[in-house]
PANU-446877 format. One line per 2 residues: their letters; for each residue x, y, z of C-alpha. Coordinates in Angstrom, 3 decimals. Example, Ala and Ser with C-alpha at 12.3 -4.5 7.8 and 13.67 -1.06 7.14 Angstrom:
BEGIN
as	12.300/-4.500/7.800 | 13.670/-1.060/7.140;
This chain:
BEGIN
xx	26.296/10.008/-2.614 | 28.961/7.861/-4.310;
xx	31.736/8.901/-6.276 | 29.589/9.131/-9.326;
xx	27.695/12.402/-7.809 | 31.192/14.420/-8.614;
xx	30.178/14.048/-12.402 | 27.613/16.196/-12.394;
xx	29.139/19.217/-12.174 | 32.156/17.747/-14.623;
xx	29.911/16.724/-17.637 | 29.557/18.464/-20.548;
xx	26.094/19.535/-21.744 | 25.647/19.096/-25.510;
xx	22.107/19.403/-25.741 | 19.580/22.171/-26.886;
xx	19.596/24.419/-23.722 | 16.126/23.552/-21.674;
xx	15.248/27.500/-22.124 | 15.006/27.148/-25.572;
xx	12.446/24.163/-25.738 | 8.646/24.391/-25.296;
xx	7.957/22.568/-22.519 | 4.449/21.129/-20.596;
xx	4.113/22.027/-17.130 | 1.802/20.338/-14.791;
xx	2.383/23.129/-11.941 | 2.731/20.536/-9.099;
xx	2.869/22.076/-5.919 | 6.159/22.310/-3.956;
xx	6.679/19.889/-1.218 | 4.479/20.621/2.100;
xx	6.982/19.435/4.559 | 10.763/20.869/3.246;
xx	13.118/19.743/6.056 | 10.963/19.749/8.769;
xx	11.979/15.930/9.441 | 15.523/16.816/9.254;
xx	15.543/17.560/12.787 | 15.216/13.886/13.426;
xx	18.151/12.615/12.001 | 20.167/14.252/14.554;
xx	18.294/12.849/17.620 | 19.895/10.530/19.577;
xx	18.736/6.789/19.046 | 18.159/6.222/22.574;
xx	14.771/5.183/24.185 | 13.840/6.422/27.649;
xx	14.448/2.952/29.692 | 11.658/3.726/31.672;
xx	8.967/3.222/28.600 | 10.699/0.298/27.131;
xx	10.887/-1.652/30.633 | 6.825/-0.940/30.433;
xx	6.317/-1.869/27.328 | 8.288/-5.623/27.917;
xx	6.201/-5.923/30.950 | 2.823/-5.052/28.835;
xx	3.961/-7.287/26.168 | 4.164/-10.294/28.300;
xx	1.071/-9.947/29.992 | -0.532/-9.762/26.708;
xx	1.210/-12.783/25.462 | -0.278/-14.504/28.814;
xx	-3.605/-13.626/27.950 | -3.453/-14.844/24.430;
xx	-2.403/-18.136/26.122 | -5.287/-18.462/28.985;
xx	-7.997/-17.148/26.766 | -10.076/-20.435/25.376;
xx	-8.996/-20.906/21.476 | -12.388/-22.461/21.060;
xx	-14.616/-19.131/22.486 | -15.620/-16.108/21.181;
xx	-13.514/-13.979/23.727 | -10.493/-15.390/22.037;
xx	-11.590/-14.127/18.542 | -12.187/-10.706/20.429;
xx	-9.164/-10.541/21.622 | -7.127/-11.258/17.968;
xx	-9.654/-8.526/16.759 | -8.277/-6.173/18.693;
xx	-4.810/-7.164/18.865 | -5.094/-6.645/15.018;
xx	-7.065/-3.612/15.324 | -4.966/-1.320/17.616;
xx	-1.777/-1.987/15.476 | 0.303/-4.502/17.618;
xx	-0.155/-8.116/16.098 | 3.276/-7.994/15.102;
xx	4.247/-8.053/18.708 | 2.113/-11.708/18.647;
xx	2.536/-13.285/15.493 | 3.476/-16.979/16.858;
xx	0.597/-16.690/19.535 | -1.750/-15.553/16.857;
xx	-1.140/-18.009/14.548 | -1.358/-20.353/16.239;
xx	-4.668/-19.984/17.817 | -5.981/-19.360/14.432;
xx	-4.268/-22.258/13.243 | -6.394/-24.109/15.919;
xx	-9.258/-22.412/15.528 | -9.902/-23.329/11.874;
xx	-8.642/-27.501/12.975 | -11.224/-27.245/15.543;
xx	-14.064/-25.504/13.277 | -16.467/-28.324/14.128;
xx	-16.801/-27.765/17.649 | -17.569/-24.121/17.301;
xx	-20.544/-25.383/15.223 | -21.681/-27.239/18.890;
xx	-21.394/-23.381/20.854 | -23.732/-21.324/21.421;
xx	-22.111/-18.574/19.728 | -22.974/-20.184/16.432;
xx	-26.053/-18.652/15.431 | -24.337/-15.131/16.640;
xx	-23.733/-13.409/13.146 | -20.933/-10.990/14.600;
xx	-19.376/-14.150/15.573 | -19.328/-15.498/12.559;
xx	-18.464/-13.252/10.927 | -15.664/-12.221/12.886;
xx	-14.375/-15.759/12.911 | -14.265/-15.994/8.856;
xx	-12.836/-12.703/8.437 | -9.921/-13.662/11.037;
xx	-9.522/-16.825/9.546 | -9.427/-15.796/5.884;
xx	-7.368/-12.911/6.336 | -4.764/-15.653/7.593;
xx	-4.973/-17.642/4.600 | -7.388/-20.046/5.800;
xx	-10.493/-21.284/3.496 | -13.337/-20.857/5.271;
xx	-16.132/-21.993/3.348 | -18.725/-19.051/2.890;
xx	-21.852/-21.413/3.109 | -21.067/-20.945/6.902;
xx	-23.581/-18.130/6.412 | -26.501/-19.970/5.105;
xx	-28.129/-20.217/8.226 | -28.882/-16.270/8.601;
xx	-31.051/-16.440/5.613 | -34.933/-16.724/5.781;
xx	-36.942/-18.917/3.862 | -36.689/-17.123/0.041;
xx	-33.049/-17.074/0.431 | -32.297/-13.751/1.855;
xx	-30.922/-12.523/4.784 | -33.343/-12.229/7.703;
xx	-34.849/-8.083/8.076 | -33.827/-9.461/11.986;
xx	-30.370/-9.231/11.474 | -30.506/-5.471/11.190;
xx	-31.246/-4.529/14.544 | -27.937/-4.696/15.670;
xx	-25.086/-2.748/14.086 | -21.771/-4.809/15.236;
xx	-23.422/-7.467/13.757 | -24.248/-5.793/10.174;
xx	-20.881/-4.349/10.346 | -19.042/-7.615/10.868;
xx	-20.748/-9.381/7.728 | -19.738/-6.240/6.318;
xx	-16.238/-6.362/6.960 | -15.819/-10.510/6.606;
xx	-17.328/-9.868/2.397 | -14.821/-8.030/1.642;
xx	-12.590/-11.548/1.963 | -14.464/-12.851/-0.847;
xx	-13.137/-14.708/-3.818 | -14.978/-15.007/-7.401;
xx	-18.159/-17.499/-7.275 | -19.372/-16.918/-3.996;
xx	-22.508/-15.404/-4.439 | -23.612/-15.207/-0.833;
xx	-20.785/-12.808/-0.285 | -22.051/-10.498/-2.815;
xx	-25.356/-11.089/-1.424 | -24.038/-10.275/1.882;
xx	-21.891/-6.733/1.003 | -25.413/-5.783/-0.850;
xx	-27.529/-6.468/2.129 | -24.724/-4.532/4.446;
xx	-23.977/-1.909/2.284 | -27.484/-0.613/2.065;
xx	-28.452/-1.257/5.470 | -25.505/0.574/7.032;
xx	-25.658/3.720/4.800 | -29.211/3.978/6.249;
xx	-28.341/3.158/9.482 | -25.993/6.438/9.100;
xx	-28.889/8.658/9.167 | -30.352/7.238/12.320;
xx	-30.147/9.861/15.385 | -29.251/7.270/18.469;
xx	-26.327/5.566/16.412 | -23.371/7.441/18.366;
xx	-19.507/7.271/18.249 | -17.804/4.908/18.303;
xx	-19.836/3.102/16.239 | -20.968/5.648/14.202;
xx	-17.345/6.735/13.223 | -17.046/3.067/12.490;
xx	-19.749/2.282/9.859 | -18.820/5.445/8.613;
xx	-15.273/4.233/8.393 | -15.872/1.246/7.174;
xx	-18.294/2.517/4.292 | -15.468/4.140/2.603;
xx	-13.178/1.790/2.862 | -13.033/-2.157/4.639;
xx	-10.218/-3.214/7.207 | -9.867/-5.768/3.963;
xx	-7.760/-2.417/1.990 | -6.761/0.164/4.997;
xx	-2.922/0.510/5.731 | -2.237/-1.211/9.483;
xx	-0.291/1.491/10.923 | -3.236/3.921/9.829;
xx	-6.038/2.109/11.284 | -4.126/1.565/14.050;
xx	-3.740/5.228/14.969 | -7.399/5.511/14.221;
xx	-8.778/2.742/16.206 | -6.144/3.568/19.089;
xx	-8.140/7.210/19.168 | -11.785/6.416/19.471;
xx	-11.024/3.073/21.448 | -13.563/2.713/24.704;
xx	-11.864/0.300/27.170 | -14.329/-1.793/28.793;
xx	-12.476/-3.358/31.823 | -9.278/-4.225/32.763;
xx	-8.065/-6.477/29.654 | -8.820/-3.606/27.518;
xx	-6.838/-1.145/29.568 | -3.826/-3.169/29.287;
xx	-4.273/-3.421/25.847 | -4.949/-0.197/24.909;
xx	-1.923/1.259/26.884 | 0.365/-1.092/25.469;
xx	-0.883/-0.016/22.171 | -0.347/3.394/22.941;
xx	3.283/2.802/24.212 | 3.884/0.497/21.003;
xx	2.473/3.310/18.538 | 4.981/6.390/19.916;
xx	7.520/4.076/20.208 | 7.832/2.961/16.446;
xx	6.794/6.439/15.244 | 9.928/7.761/16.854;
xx	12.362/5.118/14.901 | 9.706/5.824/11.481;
xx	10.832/10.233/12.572 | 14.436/9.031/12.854;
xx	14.380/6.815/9.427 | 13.537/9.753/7.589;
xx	15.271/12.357/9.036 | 17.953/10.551/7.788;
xx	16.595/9.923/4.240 | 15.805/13.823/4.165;
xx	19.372/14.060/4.119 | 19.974/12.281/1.409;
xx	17.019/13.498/-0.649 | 18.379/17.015/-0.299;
xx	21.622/16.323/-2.523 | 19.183/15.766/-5.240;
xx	17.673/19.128/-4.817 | 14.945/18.789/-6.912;
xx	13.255/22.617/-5.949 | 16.612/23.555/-8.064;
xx	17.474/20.782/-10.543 | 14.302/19.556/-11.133;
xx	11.520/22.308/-10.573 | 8.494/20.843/-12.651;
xx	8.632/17.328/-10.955 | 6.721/16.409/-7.570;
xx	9.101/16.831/-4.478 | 6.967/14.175/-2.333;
xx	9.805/12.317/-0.210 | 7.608/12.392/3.050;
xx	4.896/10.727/0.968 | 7.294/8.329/-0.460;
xx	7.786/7.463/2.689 | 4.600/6.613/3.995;
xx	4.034/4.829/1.250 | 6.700/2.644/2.416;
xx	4.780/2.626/5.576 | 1.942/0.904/4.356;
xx	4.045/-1.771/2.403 | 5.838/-2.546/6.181;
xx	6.101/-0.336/9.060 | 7.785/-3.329/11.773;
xx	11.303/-2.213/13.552 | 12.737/-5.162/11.588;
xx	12.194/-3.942/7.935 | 14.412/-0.609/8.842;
xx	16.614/-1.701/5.600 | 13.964/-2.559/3.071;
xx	12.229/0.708/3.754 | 15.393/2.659/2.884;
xx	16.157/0.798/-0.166 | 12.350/0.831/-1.596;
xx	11.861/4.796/-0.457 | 14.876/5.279/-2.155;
xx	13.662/3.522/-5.209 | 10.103/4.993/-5.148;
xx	10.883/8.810/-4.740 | 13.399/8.201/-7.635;
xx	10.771/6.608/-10.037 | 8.336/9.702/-9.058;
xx	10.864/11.876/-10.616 | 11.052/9.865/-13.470;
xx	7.990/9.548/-14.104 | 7.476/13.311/-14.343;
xx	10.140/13.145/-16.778 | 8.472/11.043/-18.918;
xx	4.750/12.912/-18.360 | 5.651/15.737/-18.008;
xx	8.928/17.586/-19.271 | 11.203/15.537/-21.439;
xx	11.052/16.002/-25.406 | 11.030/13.331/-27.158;
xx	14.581/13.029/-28.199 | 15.584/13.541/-24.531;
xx	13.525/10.576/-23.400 | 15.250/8.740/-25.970;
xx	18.537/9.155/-24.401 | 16.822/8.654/-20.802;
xx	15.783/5.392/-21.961 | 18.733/4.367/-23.409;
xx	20.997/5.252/-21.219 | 18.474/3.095/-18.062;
xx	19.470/0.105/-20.910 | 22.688/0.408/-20.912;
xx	23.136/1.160/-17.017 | 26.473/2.730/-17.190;
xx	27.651/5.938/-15.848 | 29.427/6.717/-19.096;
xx	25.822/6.883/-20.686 | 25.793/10.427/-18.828;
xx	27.814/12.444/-21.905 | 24.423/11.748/-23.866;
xx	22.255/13.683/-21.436 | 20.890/16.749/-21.065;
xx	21.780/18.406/-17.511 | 18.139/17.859/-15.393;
xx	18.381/14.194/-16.573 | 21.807/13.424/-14.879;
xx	21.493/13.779/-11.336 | 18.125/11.694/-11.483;
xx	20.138/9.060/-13.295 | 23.371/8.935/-11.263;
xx	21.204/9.002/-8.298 | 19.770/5.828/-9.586;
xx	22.427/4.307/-10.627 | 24.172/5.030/-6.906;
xx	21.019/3.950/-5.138 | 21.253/0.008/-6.694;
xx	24.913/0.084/-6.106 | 24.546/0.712/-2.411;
xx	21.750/-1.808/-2.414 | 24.338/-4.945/-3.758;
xx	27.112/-3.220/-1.374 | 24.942/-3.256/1.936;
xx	23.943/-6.939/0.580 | 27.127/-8.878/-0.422;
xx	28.152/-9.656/2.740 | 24.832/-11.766/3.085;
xx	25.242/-13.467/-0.373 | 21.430/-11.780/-1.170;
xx	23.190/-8.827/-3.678 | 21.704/-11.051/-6.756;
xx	18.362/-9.640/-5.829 | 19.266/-6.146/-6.997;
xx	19.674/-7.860/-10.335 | 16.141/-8.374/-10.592;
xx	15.035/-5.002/-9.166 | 17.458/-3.499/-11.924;
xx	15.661/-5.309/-14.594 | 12.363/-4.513/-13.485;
xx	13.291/-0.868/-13.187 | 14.164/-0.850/-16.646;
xx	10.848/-2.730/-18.308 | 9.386/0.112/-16.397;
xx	11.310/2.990/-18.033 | 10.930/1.459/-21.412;
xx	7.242/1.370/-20.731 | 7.249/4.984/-20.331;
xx	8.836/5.509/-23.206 | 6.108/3.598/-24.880;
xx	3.454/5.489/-23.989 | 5.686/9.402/-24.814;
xx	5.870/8.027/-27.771 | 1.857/7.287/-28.060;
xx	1.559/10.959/-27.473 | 4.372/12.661/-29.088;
xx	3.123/10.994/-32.450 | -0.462/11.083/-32.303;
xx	-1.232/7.826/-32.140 | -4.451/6.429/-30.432;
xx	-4.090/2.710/-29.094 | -7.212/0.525/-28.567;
xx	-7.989/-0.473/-24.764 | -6.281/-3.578/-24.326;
xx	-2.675/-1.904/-26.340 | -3.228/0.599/-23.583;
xx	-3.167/-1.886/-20.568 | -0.734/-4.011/-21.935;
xx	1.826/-1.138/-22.095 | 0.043/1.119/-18.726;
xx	-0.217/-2.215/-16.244 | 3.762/-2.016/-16.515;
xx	3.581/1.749/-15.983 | 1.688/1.128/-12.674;
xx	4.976/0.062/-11.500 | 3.622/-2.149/-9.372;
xx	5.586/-5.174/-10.262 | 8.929/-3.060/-10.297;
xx	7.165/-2.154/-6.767 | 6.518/-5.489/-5.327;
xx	9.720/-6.770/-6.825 | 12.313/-4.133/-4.844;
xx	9.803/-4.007/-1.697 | 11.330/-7.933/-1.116;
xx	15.186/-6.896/-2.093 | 15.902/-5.212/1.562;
xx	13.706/-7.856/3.472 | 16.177/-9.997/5.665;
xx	14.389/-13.313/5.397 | 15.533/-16.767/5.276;
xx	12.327/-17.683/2.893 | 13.294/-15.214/0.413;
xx	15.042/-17.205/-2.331 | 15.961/-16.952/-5.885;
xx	13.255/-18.467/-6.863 | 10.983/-15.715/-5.423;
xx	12.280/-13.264/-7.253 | 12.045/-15.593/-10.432;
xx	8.231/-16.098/-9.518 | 7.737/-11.808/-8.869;
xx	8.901/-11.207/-12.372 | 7.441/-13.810/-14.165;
xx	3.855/-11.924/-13.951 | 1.863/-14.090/-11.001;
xx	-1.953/-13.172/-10.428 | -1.507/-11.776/-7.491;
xx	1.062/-9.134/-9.265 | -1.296/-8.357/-12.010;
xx	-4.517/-7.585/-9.988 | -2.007/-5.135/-7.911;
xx	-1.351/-3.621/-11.164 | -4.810/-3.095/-12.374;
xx	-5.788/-2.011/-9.364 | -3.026/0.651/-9.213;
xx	-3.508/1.481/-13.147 | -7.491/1.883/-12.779;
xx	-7.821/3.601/-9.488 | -4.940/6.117/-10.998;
xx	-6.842/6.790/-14.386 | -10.142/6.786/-12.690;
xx	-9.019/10.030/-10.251 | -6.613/11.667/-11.872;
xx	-7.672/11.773/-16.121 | -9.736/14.982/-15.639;
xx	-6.500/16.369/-14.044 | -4.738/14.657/-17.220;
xx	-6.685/15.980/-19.641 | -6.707/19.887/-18.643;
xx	-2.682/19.502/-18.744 | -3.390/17.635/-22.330;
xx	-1.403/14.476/-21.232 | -2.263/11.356/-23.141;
xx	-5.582/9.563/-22.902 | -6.160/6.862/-20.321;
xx	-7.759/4.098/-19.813 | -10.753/6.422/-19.191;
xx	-11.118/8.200/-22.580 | -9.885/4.971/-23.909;
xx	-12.322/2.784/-23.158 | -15.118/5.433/-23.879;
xx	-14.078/5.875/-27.484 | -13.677/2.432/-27.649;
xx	-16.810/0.834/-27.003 | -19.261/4.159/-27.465;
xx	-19.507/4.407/-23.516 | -20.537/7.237/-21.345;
xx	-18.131/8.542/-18.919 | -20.648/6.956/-15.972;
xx	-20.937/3.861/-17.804 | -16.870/3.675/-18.579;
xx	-16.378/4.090/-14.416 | -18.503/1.535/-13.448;
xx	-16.838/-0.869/-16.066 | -13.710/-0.249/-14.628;
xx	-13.893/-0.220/-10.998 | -16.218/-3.416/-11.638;
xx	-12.668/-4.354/-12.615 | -10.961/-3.399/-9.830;
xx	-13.273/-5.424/-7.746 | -12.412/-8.480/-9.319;
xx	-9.160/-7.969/-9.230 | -9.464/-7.927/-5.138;
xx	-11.046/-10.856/-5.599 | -8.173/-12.376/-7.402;
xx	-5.253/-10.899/-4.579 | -7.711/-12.327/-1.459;
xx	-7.634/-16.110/-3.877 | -3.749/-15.717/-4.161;
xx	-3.806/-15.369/-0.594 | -5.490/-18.544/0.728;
xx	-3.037/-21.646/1.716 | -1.503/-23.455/0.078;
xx	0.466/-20.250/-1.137 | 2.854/-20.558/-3.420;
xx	5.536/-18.848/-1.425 | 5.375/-17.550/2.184;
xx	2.529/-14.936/3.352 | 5.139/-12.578/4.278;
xx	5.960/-12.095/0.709 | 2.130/-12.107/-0.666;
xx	1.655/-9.576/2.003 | 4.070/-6.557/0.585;
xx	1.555/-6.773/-2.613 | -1.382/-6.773/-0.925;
xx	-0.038/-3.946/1.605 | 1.382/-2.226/-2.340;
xx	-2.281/-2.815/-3.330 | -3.890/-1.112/0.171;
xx	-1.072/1.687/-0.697 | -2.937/2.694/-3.878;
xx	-6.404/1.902/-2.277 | -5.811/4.720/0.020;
xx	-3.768/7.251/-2.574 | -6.311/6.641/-5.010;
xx	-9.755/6.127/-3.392 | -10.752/9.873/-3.539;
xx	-8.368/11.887/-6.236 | -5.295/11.998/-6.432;
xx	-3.713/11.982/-2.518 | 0.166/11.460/-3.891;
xx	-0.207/14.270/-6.501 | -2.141/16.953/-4.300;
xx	-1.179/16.223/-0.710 | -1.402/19.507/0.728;
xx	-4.438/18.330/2.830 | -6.239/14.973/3.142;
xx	-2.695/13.386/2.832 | -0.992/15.927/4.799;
xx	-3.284/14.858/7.902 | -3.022/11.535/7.318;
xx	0.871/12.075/7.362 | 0.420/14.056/10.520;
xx	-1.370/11.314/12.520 | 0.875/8.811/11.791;
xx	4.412/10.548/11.211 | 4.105/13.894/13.400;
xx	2.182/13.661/16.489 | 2.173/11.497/19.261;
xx	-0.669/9.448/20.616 | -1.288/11.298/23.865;
């Protein structure tokens, strides 16, 4: 910690003492992992020479392959599928694009193949082309309906095929009807197909999979580990592949053990068990929620800063929802205004070492970045930060007096409270790119599309989970209760309203995502990886809050063990 930590022993506490106010609790349970990554931070950063000799030597005969493989065949879309799929595109990204780039130039001569009537094929080929950015038309799927405009009973007999369509209509943008004619037809077709008794693993694992959530929303480094487990080599090609996927996977999960073995150590000095006892001590989760917004070797710096940033706003948050009176949350929030160490004489002890740790966290940011000329970008994390704490404030204030806004009040005020654009904003300040400029920060803030359907995403999915958990702790309404009041809706109809909502709002991030962009894909791609984040936290309760199991594994595959 800076210099600033040495105030918080030295500050005088002129508040009502904490013992004498009645307080909410929300009984969160204690952290699952304590220092068990610790350990880590003391290992030396050494790599045995032995595995990284073998993994240049894999990586190059991959990179062959990519070469001698046809662009204009179906083997090379195979290949890219699985590149993708076992975690290691990164490795490839100049091959990769441009054989897609190719690919999508030389569209018309795929039409001539024979692989053009194969649905997985075409399937496959829009999904890989559209997840690059590329505008695939959907009518490419025209031709697998029958005569009344459906899609052909035929198609059903083979799974890979069903599963593909699946997969590629989850790319969809608003107005394409055959998509959402498509996921209908899919959806239906593969739940049944789940109750078949000859449909074994993999496959079965993979409609399974798939059902509960598309490729289109899962975290790479998760699917990776996932895929990497069940994966059936057929041949030599795949061998390679899947070894040097293997090798790839430990490798980076030793530098992810090291990264936070180190951050553990910082964490500690907070000592939240102590200081802060009724907020959520969920650093390792923090942390893979960095994970998901960029796991690659080269964004070792923007991790730190935005795991930093994120455990931090947790805290906060708990403040806010869960413990502060309202006069204390006063001085919170205007002391995050003024941003000024001196704003620490107004506050009560538990709110200073959350505050000063802030306020030490952006300084080190604009320290570790003035010697690249980027340290203006912490400006613009810093003022997201605060529209975020004021937000908060806005809605303690809702419930402290009573008051009962109408649905959109609510959103206006809770799609800030997401903190998804505070999110996406810091996620780019670490990033060590010549593309980021000023004026990509001045687009982040300004409210894009792209931002917004991350927030609602994040805002529903959260309210959706977590308001029966809400209510028993009698925190304020949500969107839930809301909307139900609102418009005389029953707690059925109110869900399907607004995850109807949600689905748009994929539909909006997958249009923000087609070229032209407005700004690099590297930078769409920390939202969209934000929005996958909250996909995955909030898809089935509340992961982030209650991580003592589903989370916990999830953790565990990606963060603890080795694939063997």
């Amino acid at each position: 910690m800076a210099a600033n930590s040495q105030l918080l022993s030295a500050l005088p506490s002129n508040q009502t003492p904490m013992d004498e106010v009645t307080r909410r609790s929300a009984n969160f349970h204690p952290t699952i992992w304590g220092d068990y990554f610790l350990t880590y931070a003391s290992q030396p950063m050494e790599v045995d020479t032995q595995d990284l000799l073998e993994h240049q030597k894999l990586k190059e005969e991959i990179k062959n392959m990519l070469v001698e493989v046809p662009n204009i065949s179906s083997q090379k879309l195979d290949l890219i599928n699985k590149i993708q799929r076992l975690g290691v595109c990164y490795q490839f990204e100049n091959e990769i694009d441009a054989s897609l780039e190719y690919i999508f130039k030389a569209y018309d001569d795929f039409n001539d193949g024979e692989d053009e009537n194969d649905l997985y094929v075409v399937s496959l080929r829009f999904r890989l082309l559209r997840q690059d950015g590329y505008h695939l038309l959907a009518n490419v799927f025209e031709k697998f309906k029958d005569g009344n405009g459906k899609f052909k009973e035929l198609l059903t007999k083979n799974v890979q095929a069903m599963l593909s369509l699946y997969e590629a209509s989850h790319l969809r943008v608003h107005g394409e009807q055959i998509l959402e004619e498509a996921l209908t037809f899919t959806t239906s077709h593969l739940e049944s197909m789940l109750g078949l008794p000859h449909l074994s693993n993999p496959l079965r694992s993979q409609v399974s999979e798939a059902l509960k959530q598309p490729i289109r929303r899962r975290l790479t480094r998760l699917d990776a580990q996932k895929f990497i487990s069940s994966y059936e080599p057929n041949g030599t090609q795949d061998a390679l592949l899947l070894k040097f996927a293997k090798l790839d996977f430990n490798l980076l999960q030793k530098q992810h053990q090291r990264e936070l073995g180190s951050l553990t150590r910082w964490w500690k000095g907070l000592d939240v068990p102590n200081k802060l006892p009724f907020a959520r001590d969920r650093l390792v989760e923090c942390y893979f929620w960095t994970l998901g917004t960029y796991f690659e070797p080269k964004y070792q710096l923007a991790r730190k800063f935005i795991l930093k940033i994120i455990s931090l706003t947790s805290i906060i948050d708990d403040i806010y929802d869960v413990y502060g009176t309202s006069d204390e949350l006063k001085l919170f929030t205007d002391a995050v205004q003024r941003w000024d160490v001196s704003a620490t004489n107004q506050l009560p002890e538990y709110m200073r070492s959350t505050y000063i740790y802030l306020l030490d966290t952006y300084a080190e940011m604009e320290k570790e970045l003035s010697n690249e000329g980027a340290s203006y970008r912490v400006n613009y994390a810093k003022i997201e930060m605060t529209k975020l704490v004021g937000a908060y404030h806005d809605e303690s204030k809702w419930y402290n007096d009573g008051c009962s806004p109408t649905f959109e009040e609510y959103m206006k005020v809770a799609l800030v409270t997401s903190g998804y654009t505070m999110l996406a904003t810091t996620s780019l300040v670490g990033m060590q790119e010549d593309f980021l400029t000023k004026e990509a920060f001045d687009w982040m803030i300004s409210g894009p599309l792209i931002v917004r359907a991350s927030e609602i995403v994040g805002r529903l999915m959260d309210d959706i989970t977590g308001y029966e958990f809400e209510q028993q702790r009698g925190h304020f309404e949500s969107s839930v209760q809301i909307f139900m009041k609102e418009y005389g809706k029953s707690k059925e109809e109110t869900t399907t309203e607004l995850q109807e909502r949600v689905i748009n709002a994929w539909k909006d991030i997958n249009q923000e995502c087609l070229k032209p962009t407005v700004f690099p894909m590297p930078i769409l791609t920390r939202i969209l990886n934000l929005t996958r984040v909250i996909d995955l936290l909030y898809h089935d309760g509340d992961l982030y809050t209650h991580s003592k199991t589903k989370l916990k594994q999830i953790i565990t595959s990606t963060l603890v063990n080795p694939i063997q």
